[in-house]
PDB file of N, CA, C and O in Angstrom:
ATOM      1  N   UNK A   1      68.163 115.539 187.111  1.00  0.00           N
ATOM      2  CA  UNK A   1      67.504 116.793 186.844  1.00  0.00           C
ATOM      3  C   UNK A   1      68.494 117.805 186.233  1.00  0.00           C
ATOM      4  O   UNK A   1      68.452 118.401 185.157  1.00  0.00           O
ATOM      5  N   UNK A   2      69.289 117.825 187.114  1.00  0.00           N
ATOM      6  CA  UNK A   2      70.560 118.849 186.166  1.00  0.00           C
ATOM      7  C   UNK A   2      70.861 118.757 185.021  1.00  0.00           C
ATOM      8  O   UNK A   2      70.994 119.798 184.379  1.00  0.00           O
ATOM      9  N   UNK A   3      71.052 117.571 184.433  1.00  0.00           N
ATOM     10  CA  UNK A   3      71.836 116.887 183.285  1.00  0.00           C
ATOM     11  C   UNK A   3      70.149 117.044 182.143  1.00  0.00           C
ATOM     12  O   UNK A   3      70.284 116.419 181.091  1.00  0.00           O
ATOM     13  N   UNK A   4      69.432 117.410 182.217  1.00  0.00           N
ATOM     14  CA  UNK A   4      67.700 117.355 181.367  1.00  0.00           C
ATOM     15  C   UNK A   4      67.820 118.371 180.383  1.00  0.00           C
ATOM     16  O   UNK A   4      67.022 118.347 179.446  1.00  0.00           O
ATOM     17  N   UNK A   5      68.929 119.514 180.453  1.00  0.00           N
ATOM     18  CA  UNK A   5      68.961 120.461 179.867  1.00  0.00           C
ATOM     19  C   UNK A   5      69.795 120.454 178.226  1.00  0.00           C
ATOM     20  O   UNK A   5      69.381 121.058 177.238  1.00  0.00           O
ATOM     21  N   UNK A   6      71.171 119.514 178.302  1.00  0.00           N
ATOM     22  CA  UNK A   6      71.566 119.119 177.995  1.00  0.00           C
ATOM     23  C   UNK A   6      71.328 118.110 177.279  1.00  0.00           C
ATOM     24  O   UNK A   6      70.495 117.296 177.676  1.00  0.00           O
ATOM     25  N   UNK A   7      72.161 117.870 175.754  1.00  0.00           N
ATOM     26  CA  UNK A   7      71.708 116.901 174.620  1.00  0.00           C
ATOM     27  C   UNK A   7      72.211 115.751 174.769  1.00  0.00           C
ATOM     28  O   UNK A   7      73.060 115.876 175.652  1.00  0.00           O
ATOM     29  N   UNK A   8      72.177 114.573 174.375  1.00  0.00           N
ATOM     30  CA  UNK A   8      73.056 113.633 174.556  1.00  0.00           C
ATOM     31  C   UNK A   8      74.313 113.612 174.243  1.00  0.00           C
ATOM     32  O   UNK A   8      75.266 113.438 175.002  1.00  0.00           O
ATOM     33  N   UNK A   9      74.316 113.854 172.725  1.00  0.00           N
ATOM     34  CA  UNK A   9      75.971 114.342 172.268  1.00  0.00           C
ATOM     35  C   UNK A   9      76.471 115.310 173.131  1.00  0.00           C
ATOM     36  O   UNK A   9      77.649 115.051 173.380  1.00  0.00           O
ATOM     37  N   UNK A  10      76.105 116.260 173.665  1.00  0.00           N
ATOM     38  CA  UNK A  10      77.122 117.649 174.617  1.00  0.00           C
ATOM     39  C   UNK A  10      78.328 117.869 174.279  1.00  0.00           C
ATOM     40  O   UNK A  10      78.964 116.911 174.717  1.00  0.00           O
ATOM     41  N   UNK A  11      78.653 118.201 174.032  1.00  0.00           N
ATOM     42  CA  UNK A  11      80.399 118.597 173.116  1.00  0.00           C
ATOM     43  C   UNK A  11      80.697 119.613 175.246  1.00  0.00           C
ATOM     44  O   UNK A  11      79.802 119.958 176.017  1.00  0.00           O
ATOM     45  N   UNK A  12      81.942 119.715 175.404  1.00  0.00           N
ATOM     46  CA  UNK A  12      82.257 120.548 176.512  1.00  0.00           C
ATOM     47  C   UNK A  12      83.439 120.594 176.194  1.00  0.00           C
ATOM     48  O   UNK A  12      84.098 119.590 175.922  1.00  0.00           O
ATOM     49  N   UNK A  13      84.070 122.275 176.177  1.00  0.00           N
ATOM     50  CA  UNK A  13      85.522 122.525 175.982  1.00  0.00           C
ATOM     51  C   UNK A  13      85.907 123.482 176.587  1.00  0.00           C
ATOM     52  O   UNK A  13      85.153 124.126 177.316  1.00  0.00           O
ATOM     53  N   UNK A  14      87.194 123.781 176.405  1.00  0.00           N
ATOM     54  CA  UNK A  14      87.901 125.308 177.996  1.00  0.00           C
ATOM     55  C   UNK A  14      87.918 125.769 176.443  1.00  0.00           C
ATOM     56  O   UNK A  14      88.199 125.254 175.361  1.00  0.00           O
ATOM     57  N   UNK A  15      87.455 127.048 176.935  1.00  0.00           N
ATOM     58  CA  UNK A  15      87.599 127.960 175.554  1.00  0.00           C
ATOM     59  C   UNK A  15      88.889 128.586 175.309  1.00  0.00           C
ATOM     60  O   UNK A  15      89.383 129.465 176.015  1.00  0.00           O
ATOM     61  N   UNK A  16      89.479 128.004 174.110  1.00  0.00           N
ATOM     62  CA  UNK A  16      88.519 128.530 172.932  1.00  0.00           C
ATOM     63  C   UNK A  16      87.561 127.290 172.295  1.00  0.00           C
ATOM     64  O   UNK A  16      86.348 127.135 172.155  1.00  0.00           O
ATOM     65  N   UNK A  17      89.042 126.308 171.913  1.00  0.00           N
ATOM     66  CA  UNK A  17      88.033 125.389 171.657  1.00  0.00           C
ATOM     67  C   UNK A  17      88.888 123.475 171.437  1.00  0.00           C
ATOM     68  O   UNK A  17      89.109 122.663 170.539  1.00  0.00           O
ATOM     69  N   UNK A  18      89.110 123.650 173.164  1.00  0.00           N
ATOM     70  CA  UNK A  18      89.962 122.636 173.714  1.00  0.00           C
ATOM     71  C   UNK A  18      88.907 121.685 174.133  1.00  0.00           C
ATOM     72  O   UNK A  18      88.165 121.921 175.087  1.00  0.00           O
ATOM     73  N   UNK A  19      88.829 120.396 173.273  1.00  0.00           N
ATOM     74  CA  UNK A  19      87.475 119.524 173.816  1.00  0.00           C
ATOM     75  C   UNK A  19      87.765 118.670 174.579  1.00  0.00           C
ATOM     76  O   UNK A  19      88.574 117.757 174.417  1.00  0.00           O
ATOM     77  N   UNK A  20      86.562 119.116 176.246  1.00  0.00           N
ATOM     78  CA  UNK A  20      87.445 118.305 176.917  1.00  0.00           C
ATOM     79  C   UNK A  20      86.842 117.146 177.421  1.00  0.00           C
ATOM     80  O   UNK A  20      87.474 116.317 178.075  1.00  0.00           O
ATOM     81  N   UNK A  21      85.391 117.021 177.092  1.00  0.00           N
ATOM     82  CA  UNK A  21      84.313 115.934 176.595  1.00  0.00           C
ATOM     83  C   UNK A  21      83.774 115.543 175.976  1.00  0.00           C
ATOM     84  O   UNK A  21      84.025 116.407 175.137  1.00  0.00           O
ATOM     85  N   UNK A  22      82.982 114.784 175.372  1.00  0.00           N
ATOM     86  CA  UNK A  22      81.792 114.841 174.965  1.00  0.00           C
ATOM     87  C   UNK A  22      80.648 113.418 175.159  1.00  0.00           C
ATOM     88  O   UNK A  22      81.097 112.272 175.186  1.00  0.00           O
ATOM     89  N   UNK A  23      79.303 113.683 175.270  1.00  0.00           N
ATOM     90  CA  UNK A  23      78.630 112.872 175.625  1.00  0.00           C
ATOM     91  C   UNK A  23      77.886 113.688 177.350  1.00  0.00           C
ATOM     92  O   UNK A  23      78.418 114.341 178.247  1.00  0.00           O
ATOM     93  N   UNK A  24      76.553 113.228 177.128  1.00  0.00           N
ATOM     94  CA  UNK A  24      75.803 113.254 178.866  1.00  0.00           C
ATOM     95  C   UNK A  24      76.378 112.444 179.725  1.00  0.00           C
ATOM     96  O   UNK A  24      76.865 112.835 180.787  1.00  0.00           O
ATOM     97  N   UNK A  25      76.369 111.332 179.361  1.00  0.00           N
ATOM     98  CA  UNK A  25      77.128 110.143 180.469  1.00  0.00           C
ATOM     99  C   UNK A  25      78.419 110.556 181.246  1.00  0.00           C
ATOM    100  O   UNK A  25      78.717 110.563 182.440  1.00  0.00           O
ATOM    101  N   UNK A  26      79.284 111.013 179.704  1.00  0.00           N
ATOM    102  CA  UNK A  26      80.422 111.505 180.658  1.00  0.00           C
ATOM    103  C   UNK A  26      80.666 112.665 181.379  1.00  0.00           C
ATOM    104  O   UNK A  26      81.713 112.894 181.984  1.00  0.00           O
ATOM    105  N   UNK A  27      79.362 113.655 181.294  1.00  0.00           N
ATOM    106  CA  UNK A  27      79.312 114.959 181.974  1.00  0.00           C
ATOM    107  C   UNK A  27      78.910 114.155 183.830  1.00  0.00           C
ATOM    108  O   UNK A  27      79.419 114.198 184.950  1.00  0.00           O
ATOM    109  N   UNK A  28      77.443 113.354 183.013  1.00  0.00           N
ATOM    110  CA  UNK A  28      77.237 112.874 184.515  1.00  0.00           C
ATOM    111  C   UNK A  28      78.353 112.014 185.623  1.00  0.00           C
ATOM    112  O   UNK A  28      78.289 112.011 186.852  1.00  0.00           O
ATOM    113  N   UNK A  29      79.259 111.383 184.837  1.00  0.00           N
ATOM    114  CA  UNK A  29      80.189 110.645 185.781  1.00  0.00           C
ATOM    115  C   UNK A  29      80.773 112.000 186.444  1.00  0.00           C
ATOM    116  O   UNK A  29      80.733 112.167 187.663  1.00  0.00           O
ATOM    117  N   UNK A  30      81.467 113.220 185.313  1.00  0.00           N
ATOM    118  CA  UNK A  30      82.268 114.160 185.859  1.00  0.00           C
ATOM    119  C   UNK A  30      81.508 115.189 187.188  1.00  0.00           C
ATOM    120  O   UNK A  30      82.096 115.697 188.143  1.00  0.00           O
ATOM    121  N   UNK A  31      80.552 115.239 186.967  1.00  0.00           N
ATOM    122  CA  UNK A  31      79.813 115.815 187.755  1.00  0.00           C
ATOM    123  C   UNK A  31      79.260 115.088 189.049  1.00  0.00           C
ATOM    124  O   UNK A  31      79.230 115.739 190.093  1.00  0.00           O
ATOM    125  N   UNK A  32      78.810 113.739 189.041  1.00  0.00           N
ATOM    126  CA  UNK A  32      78.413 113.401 189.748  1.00  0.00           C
ATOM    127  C   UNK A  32      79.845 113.227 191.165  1.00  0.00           C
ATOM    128  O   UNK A  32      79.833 113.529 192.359  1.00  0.00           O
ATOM    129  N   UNK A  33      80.481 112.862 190.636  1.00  0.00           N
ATOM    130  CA  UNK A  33      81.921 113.086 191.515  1.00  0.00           C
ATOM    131  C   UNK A  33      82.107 114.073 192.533  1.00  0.00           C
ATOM    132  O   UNK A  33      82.301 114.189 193.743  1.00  0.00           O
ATOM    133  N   UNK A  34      81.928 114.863 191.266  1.00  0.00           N
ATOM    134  CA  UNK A  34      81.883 116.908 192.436  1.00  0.00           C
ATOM    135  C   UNK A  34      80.772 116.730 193.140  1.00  0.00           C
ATOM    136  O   UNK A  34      80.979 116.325 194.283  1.00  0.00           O
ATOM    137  N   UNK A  35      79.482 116.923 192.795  1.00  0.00           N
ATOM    138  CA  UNK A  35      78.507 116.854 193.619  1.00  0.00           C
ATOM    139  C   UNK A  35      78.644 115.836 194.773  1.00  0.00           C
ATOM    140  O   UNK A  35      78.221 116.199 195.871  1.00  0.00           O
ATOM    141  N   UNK A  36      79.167 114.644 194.661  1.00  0.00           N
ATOM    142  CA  UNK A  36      78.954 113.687 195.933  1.00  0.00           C
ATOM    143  C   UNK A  36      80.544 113.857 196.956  1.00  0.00           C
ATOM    144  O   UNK A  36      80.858 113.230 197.967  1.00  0.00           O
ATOM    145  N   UNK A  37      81.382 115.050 196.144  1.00  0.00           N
ATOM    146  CA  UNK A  37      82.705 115.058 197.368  1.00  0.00           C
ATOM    147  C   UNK A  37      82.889 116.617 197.609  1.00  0.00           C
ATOM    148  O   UNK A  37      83.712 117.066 198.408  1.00  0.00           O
ATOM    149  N   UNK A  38      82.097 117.341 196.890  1.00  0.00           N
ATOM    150  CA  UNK A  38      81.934 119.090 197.235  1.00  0.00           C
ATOM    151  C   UNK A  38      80.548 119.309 198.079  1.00  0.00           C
ATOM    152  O   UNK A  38      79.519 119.729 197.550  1.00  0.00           O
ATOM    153  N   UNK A  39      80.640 119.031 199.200  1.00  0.00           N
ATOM    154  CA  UNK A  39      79.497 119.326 200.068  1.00  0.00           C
ATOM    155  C   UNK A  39      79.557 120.632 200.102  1.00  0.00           C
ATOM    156  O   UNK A  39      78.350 120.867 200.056  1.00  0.00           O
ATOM    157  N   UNK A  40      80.136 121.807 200.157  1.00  0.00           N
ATOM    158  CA  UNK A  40      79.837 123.009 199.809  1.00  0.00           C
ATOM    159  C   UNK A  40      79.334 123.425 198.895  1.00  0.00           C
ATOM    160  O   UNK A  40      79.057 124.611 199.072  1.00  0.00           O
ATOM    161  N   UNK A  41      78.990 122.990 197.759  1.00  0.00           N
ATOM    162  CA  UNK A  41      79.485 123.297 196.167  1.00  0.00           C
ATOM    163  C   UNK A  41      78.598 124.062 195.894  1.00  0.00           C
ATOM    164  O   UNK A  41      77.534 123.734 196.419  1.00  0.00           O
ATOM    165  N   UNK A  42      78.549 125.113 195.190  1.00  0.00           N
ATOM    166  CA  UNK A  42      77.462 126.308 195.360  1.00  0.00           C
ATOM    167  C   UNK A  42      78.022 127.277 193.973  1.00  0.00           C
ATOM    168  O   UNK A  42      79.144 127.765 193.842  1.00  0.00           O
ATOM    169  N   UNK A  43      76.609 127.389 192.815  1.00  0.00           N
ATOM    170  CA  UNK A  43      76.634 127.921 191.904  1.00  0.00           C
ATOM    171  C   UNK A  43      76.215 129.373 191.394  1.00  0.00           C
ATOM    172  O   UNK A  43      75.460 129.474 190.428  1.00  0.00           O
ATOM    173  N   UNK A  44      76.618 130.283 191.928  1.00  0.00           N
ATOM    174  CA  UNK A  44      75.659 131.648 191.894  1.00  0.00           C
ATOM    175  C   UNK A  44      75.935 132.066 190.115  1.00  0.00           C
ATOM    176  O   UNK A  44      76.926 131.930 189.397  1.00  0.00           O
ATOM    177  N   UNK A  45      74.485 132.645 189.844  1.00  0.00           N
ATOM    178  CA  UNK A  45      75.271 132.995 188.066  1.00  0.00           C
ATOM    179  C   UNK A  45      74.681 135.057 188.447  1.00  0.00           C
ATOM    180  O   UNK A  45      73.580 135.580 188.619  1.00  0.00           O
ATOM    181  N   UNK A  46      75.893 135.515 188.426  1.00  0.00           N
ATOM    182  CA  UNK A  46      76.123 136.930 188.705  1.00  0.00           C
ATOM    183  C   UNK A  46      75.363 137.349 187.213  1.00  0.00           C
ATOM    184  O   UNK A  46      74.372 137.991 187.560  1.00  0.00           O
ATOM    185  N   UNK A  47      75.379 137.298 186.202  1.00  0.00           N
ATOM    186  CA  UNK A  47      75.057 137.992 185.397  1.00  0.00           C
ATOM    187  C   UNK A  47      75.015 137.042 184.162  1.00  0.00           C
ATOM    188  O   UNK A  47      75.841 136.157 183.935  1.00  0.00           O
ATOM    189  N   UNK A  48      73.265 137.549 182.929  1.00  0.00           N
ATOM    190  CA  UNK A  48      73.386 136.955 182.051  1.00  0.00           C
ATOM    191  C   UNK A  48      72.643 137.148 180.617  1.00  0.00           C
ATOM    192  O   UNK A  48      71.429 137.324 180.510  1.00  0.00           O
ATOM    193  N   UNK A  49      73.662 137.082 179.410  1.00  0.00           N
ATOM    194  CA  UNK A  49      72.843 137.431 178.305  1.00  0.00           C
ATOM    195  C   UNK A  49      73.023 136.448 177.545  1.00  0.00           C
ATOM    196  O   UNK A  49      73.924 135.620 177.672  1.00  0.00           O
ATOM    197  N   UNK A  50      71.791 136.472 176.307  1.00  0.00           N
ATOM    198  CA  UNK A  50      70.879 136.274 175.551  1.00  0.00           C
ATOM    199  C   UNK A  50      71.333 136.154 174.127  1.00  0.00           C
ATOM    200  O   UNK A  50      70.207 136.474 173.746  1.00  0.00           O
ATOM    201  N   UNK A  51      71.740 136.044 173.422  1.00  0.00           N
ATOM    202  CA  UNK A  51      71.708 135.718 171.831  1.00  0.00           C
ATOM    203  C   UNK A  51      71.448 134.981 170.901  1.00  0.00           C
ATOM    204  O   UNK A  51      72.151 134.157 170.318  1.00  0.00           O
ATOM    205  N   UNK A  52      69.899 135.436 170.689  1.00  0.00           N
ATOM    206  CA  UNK A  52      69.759 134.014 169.966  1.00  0.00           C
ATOM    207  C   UNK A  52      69.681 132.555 170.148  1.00  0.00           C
ATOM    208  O   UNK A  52      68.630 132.122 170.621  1.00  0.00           O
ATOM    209  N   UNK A  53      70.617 131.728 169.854  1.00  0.00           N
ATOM    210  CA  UNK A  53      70.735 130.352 170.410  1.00  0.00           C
ATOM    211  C   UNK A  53      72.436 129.927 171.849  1.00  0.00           C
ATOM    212  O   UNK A  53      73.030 128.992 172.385  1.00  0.00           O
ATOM    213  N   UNK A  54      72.401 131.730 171.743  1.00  0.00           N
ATOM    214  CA  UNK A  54      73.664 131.745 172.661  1.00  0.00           C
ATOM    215  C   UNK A  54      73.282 132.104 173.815  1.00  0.00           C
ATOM    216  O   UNK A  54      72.469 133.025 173.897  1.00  0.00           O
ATOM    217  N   UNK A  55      73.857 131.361 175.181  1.00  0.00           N
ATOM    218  CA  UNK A  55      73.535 131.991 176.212  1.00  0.00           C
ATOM    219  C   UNK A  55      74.611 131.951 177.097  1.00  0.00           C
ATOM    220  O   UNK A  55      75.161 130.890 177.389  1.00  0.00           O
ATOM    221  N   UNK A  56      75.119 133.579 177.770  1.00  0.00           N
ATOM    222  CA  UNK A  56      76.456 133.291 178.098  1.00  0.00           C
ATOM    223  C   UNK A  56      76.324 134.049 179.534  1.00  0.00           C
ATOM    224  O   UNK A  56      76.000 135.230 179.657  1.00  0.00           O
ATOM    225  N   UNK A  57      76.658 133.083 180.683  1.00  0.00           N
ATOM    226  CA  UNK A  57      76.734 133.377 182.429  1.00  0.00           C
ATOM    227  C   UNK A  57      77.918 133.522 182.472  1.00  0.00           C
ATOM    228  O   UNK A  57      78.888 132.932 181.997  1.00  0.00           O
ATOM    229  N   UNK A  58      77.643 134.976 183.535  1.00  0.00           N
ATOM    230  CA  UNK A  58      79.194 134.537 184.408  1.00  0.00           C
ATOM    231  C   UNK A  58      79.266 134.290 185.774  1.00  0.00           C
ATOM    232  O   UNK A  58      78.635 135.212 186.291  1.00  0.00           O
ATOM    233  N   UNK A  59      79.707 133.522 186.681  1.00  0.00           N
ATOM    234  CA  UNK A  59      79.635 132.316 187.362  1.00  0.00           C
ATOM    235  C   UNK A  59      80.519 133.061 188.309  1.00  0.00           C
ATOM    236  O   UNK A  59      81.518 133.772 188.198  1.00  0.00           O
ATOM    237  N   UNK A  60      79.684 132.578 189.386  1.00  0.00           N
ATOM    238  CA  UNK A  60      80.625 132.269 190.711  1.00  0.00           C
ATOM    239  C   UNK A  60      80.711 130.898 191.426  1.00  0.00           C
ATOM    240  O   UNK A  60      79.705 130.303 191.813  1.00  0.00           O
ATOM    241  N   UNK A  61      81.766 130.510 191.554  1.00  0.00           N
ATOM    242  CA  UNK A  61      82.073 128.779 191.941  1.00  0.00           C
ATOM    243  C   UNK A  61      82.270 128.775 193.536  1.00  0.00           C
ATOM    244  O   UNK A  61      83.349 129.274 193.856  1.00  0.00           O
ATOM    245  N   UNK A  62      81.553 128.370 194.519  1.00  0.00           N
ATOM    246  CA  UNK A  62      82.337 128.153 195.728  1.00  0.00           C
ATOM    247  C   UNK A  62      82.376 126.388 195.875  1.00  0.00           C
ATOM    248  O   UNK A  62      81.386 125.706 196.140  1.00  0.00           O
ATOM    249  N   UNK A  63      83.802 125.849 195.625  1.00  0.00           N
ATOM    250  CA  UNK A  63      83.826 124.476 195.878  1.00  0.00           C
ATOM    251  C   UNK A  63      84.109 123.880 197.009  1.00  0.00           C
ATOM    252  O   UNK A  63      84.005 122.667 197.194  1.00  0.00           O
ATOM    253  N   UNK A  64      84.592 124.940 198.066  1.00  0.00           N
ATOM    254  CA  UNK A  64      85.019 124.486 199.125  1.00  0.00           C
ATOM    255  C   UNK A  64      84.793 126.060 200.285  1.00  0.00           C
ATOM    256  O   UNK A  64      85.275 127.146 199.961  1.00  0.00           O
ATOM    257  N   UNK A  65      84.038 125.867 201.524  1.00  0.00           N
ATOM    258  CA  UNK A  65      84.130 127.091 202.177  1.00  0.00           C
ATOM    259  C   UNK A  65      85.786 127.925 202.389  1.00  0.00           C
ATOM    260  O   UNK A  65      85.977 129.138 202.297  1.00  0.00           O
ATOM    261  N   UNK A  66      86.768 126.923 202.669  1.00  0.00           N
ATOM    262  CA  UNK A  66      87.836 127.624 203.010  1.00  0.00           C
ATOM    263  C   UNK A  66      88.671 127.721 201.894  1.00  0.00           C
ATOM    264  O   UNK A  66      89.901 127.761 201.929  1.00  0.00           O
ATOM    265  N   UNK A  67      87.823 127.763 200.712  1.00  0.00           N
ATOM    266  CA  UNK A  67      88.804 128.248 199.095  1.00  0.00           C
ATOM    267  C   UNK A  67      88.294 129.841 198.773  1.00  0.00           C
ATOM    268  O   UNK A  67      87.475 130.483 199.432  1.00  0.00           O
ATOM    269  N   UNK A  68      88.834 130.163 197.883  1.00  0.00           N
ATOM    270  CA  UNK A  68      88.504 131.731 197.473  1.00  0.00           C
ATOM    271  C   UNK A  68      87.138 131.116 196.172  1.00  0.00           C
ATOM    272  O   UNK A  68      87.337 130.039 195.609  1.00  0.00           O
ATOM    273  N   UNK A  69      86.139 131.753 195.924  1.00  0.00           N
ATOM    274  CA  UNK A  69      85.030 131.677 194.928  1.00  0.00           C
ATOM    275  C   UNK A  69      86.226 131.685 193.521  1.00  0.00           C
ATOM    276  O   UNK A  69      87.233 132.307 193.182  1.00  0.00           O
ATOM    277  N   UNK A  70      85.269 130.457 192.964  1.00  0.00           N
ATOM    278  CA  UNK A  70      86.370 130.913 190.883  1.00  0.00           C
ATOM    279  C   UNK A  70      85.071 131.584 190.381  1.00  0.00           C
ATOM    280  O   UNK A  70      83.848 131.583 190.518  1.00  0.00           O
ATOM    281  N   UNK A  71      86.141 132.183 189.686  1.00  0.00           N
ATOM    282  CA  UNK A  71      85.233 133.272 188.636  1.00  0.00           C
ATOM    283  C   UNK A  71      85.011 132.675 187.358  1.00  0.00           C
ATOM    284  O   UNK A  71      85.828 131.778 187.150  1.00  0.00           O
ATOM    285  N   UNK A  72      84.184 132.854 186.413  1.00  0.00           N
ATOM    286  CA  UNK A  72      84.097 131.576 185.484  1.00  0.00           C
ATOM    287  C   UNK A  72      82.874 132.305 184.968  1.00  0.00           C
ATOM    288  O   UNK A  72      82.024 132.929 185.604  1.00  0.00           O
ATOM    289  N   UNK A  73      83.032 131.973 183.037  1.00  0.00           N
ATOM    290  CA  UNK A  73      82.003 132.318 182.563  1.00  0.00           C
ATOM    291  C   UNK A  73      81.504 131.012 181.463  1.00  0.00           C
ATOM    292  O   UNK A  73      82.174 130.371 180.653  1.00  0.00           O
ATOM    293  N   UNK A  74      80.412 130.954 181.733  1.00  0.00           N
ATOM    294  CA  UNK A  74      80.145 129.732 180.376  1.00  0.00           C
ATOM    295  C   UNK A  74      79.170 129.926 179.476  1.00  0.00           C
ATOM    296  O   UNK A  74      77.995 130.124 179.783  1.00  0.00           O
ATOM    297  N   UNK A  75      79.673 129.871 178.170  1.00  0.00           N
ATOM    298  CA  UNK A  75      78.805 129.796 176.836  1.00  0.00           C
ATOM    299  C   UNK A  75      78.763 128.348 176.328  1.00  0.00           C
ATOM    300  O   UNK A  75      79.449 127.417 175.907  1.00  0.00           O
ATOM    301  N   UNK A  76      77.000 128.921 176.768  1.00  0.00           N
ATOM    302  CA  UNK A  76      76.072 127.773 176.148  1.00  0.00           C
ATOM    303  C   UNK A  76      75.657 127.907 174.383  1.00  0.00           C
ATOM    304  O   UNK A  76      75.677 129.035 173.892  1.00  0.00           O
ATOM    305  N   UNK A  77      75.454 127.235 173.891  1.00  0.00           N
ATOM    306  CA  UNK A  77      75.147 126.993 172.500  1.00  0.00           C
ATOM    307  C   UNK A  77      73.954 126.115 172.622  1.00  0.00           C
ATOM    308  O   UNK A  77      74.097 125.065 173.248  1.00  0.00           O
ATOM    309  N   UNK A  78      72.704 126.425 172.068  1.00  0.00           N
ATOM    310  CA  UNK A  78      71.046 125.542 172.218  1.00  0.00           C
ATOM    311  C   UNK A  78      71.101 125.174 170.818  1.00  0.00           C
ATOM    312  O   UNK A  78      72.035 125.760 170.272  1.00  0.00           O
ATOM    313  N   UNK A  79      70.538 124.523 170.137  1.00  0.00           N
ATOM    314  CA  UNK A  79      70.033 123.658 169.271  1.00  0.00           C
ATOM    315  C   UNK A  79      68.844 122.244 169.913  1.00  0.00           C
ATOM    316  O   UNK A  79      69.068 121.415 170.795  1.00  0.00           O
ATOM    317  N   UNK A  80      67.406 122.463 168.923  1.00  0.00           N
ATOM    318  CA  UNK A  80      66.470 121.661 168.963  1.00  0.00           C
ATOM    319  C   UNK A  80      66.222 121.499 170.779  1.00  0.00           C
ATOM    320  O   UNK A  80      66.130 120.513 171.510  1.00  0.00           O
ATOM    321  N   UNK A  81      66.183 122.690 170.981  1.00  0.00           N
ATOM    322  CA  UNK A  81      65.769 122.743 173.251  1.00  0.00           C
ATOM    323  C   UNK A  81      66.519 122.117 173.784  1.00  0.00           C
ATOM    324  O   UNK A  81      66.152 121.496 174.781  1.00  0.00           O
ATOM    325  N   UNK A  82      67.678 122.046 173.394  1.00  0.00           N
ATOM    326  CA  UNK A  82      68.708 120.866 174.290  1.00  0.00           C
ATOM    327  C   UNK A  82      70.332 122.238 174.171  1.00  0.00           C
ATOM    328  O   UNK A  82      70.703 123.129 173.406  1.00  0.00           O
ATOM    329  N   UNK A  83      70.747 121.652 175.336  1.00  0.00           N
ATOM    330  CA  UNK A  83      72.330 122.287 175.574  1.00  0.00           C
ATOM    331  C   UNK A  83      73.383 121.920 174.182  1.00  0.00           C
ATOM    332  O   UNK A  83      73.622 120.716 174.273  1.00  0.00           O
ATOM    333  N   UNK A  84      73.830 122.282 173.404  1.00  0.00           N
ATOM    334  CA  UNK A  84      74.708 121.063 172.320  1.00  0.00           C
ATOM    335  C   UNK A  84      76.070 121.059 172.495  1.00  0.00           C
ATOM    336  O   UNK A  84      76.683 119.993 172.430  1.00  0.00           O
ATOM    337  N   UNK A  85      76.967 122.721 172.834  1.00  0.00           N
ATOM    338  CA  UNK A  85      77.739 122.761 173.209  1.00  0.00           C
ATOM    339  C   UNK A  85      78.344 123.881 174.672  1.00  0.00           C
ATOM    340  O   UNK A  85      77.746 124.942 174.850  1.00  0.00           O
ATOM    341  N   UNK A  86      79.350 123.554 175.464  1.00  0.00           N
ATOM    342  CA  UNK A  86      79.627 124.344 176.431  1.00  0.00           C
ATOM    343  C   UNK A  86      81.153 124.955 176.387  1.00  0.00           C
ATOM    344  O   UNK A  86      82.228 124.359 176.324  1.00  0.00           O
ATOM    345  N   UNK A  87      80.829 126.505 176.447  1.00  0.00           N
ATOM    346  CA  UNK A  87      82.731 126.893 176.654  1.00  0.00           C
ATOM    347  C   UNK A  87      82.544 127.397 177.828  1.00  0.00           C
ATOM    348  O   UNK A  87      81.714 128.234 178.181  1.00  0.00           O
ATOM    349  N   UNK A  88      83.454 126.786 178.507  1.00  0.00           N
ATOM    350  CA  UNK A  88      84.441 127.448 180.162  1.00  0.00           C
ATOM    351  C   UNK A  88      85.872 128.154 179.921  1.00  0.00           C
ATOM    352  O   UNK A  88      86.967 127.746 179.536  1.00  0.00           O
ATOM    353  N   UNK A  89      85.269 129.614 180.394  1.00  0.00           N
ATOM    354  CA  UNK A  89      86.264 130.200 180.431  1.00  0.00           C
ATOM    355  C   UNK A  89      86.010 130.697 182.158  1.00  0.00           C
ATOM    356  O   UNK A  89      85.042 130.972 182.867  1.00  0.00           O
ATOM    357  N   UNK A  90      87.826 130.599 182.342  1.00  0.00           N
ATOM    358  CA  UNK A  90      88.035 130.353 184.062  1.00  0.00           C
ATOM    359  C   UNK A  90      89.033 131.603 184.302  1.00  0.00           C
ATOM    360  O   UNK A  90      89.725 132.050 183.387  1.00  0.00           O
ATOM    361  N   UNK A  91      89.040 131.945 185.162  1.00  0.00           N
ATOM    362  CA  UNK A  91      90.044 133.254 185.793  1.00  0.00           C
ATOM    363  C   UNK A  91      90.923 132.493 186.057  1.00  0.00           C
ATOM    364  O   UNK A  91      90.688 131.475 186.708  1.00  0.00           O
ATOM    365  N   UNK A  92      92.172 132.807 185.609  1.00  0.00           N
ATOM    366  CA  UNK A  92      93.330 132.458 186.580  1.00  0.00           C
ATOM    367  C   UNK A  92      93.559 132.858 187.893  1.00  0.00           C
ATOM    368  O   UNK A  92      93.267 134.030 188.132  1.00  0.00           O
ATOM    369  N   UNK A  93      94.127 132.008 189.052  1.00  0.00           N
ATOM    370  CA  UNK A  93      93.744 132.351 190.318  1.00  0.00           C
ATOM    371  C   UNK A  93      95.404 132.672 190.607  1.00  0.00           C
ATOM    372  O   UNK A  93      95.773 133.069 191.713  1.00  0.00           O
TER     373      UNK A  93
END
């Protein structure tokens, strides 16, 4: 269900524009990992705008109860109703 939003190709990079995937499959291996060893793992999106085919959250991460929340913003890029590309930009902690 998570992964439905998203195109098959998916390009994913730490912004600016460091690629640090690409493909669904390999989002789902990367993800499925976190999800099955972050039993906390909890996504709040604090705030979010709109442009066009741009859509850009900024994120609160809790991966672990006894870690501090990451701060984190991600721009989405849509093409044909599908996700095509993702930038993560992360706070230094």
């Amino acid at each position: 269900m998570f992964l439905e939003a998203y195109s098959d190709s998916v390009k994913v990079y730490s912004f600016s524009n460091k690629l640090l995937y690409t493909g669904k499959e390999t989002m789902r291996a990367n993800y499925s990992g976190m999800f099955n060893n972050l039993t906390d793992l909890n996504c709040t999106i604090k705030s979010r705008m709109v442009l066009g085919n741009t859509v850009i959250d900024e994120e609160r991460v809790l991966l672990r109860k006894d870690q501090p929340l990451l701060e984190a913003i991600a721009i989405y890029k849509i093409a044909s109703g599908k996700i095509q590309e993702v930038y993560f930009i992360m706070k230094d902690r």
